[in-house]
N, C-alpha and C positions, 0 to 999 in steps of 0.2 A: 526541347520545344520552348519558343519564346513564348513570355505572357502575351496575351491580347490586350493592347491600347486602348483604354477608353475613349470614347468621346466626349467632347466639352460637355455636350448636353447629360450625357450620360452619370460622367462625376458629378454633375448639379444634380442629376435626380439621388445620387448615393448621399452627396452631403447635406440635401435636404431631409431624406430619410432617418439618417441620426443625427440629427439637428432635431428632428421630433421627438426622437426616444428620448433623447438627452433631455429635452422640454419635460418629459409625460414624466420624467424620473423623479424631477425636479420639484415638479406638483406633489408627487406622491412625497419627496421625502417634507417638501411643508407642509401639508395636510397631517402628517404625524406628525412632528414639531409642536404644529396649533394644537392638535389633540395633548401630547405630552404637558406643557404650557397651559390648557386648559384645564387638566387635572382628569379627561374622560378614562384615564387608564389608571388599576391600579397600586398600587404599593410594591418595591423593588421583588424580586425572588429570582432566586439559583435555579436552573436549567442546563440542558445540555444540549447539544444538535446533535440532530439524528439523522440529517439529511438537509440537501443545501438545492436551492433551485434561484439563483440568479441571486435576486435582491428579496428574496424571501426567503425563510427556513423553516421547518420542521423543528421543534425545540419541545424536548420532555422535561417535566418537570419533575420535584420532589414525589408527588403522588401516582407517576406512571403515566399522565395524561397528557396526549400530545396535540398540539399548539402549532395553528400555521402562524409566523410570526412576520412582522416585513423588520428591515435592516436602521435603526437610525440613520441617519445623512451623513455623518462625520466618520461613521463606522463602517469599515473595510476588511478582506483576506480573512473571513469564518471560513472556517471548513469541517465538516463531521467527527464529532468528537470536542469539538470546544465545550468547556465550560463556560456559561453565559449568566450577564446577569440580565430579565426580562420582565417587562409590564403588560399585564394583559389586560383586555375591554369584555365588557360583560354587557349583556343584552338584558330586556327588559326582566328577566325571570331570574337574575345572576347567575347565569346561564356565562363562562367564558368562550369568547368567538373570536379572537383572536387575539395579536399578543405583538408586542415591541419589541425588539432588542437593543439596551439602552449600553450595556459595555460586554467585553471580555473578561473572561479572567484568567491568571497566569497560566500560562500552558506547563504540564510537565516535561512533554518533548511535542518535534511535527512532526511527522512524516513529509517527503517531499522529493519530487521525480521528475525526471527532466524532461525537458518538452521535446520536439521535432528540433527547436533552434537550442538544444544546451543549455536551455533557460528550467531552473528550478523553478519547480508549481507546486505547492502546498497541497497533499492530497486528505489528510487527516489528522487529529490532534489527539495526544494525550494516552496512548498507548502502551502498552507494557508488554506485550512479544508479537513478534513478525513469524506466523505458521507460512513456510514454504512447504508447499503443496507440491509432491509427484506421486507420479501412480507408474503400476506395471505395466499400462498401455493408456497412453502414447508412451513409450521407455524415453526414461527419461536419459540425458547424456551429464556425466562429472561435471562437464564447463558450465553448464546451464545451471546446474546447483550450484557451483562455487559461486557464479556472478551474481547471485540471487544472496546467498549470504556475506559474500564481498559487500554489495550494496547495503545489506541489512546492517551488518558492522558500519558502516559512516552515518546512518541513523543515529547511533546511541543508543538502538534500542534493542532488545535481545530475541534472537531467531532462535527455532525452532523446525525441526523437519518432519513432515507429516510424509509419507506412505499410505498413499489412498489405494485401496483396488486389492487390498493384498489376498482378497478370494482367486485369484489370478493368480498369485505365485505356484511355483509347484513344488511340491512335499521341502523340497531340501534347501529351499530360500532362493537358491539361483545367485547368481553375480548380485542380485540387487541387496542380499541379505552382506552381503562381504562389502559393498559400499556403505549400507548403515553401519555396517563396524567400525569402518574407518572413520565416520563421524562422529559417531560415539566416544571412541577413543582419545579423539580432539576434544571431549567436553559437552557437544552439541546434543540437546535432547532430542531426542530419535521417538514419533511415535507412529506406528502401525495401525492402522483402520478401514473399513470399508462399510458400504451403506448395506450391504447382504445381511444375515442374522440379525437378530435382536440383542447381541453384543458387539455387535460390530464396533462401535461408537466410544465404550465404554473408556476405553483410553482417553483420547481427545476429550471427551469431556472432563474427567481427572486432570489433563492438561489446561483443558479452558476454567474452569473452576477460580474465582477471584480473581481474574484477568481481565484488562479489555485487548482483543488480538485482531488481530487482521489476516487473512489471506494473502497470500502473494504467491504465482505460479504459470506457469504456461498454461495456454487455452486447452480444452479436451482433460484436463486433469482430475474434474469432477468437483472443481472449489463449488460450486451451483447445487449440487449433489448433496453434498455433504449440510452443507445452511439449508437445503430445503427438509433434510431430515430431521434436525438441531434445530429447526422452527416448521412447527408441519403445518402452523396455522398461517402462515406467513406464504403467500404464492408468488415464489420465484420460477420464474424461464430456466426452464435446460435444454446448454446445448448439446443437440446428439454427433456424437462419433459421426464423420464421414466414415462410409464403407471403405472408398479406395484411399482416403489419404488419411486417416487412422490419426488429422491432429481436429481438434477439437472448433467449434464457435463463438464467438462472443457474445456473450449472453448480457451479462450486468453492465447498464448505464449513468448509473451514476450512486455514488460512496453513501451506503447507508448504514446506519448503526443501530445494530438488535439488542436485545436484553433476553435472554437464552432462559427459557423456563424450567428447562433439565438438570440445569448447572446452579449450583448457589454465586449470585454474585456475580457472574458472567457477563462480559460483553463481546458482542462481535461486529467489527464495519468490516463489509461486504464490497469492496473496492472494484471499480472497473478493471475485466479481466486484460491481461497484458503477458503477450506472448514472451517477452523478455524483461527482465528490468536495467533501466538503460544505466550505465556508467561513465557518461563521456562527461561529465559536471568531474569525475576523480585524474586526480595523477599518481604518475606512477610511484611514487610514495603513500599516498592514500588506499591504492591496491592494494600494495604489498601490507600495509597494517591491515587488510581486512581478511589476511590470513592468518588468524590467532597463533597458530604454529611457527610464525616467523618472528612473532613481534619480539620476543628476546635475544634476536640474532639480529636487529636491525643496529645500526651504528657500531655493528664490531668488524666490519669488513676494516681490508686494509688500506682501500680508497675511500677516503669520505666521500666520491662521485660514484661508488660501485654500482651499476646497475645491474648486477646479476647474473651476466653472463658468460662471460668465459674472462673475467678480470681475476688475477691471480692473490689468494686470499680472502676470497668471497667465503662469507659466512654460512652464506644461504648454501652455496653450490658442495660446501665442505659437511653440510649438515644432509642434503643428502647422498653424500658418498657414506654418509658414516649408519644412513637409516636411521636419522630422526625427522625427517623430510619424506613426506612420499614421493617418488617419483613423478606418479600421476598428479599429484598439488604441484607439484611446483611447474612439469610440463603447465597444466593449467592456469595459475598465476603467467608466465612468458604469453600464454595463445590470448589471455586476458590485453594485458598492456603491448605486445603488439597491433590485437584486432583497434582500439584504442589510437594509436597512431598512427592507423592507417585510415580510419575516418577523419581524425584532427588533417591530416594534410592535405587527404581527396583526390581523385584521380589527376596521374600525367599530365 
């Protein structure tokens, strides 16, 4: 279906329209400026964002106390998790009521995920493990984890796999018990939990403990669940299982970051939920290194061009005739960077 054509008149009412925002933005970022300049805010101090709303933030400070903040002019791409530096205004009673953000400061790493158009968006900063969330229902499928940890490897930052629901399994583990072995055995920490029992949790938090982490996972997996437990005082939306299609809703809108009072030290951003994590921003060398189990067999093929498939003297394909390769990985790696180039070139 083709776009609808504007009319002359029409595009003059849209470019007048942000022609005004753009004006009102404008104002505001002088009015702070004059403020800064005038001295009504005050003395620099360390903060963090906790949440992002346009040209304003949510920014915690040193003492736990949080600060609606608006953005300086010159200052651009915060996102949850930044370390900030911030000026705040105080009211007649030194009372603080709001607050500046006058710079950034060095990130340790970003998070970052790709858009509708293949364009990278900053979704968070400054974190230290990536929890990929599945559960025994919705069941979850091999590929769907691997692209979840593919993608989490081109972070930099270190994944983790959480097993929510495991009240659901039955006595003997089932196939999903034989899939965390297999991840285990690659390195990967493996943790089991559900919101049931008053132990349920006891793991993940042991895991979230000094960390700041994030969620990442298919929708229905209970990421909503699990942080409304981990924060009871904190009222987040769950979404409920559909009866007939047993995958889950979207619930979270926009990337906020908690301070966990269970856990010493803990932090957690609570990321909009997202049914896949996209990889089309990777090539197929950046895949293939997000299978930790390959990355020693990379550059020893007999083709410096080998792409792993039936070229004779592949490292990869030698490694698993010999069962140091799971079958199932590397089938998955191939259904990875083909599904991959058949979006890059698009229908007939």
């Amino acid at each position: 279906m083709s776009k609808r054509k504007l009319s002359r008149q029409q595009r003059w009412r849209v470019e007048k329209i942000q022609a005004e925002r753009e004006r009102r933005a404008e104002q505001r970022d002088a009015q702070e400026s004059q403020k800064l300049a005038a001295g009504e805010y005050g003395p620099e101090r360390p903060g963090r964002v906790i949440a992002h709303f346009g040209r304003t933030l949510d920014v915690q400070g040193e003492a736990g106390d949080t600060v609606r903040c608006h953005l300086r002019a010159n200052l651009e791409g915060l996102v949850t998790g930044d370390r900030v530096v911030w000026r705040a205004a105080f009211d007649a009673e030194g009372r603080v009521v709001e607050g500046v953000v006058v710079a950034r400061r060095e990130r340790q790493n970003v998070l970052e995920r790709p858009d509708a158009r293949g364009q990278l968006k900053p979704v968070a900063a400054n974190i230290d493990q990536i929890l990929v969330v599945f559960a025994v229902e919705p069941a979850p499928h091999p590929n769907l984890i691997d692209r979840y940890l593919v993608a989490a490897e081109a972070t930099g930052i270190a994944p983790a796999l959480v097993l929510n629901k495991i009240d659901l399994l039955p006595d003997s583990g089932g196939e999903l018990r034989e899939l965390l072995a297999r991840y285990e055995a690659l390195g990967y920490p493996v943790v089991a939990t559900t919101t049931s029992g008053e132990t349920g949790l006891d793991a993940l938090l042991a895991r979230l403990e000094g960390r700041t982490s994030v969620f990442v996972g298919q929708s229905g997996v209970g990421k909503s669940s699990l942080i409304d437990r981990l924060l009871p005082d904190e009222a987040l939306r769950i979404g409920a299982l559909s009866k007939d299609s047993r995958k889950g809703t979207h619930t979270t809108t926009t990337a906020r970051l908690y301070r966990l009072p269970a856990a010493a030290n803990a932090e957690l951003i609570d990321s909009p939920g997202i049914r896949e994590f996209g990889l089309i921003h990777l090539d197929e060398q950046q895949v293939a290194e997000g299978f930790i189990e390959f990355r020693d067999l990379l550059g020893h093929c007999r083709f410096r061009d080998c792409r792993h498939r039936q070229e004779p003297g592949c490292a990869l394909l030698e490694a698993v005739e010999q069962g140091d390769i799971h079958p199932e990985r590397f089938a998955s790696y191939r259904h990875i960077v083909d599904s991959l180039n058949e979006t890059r070139s698009g229908p007939p």
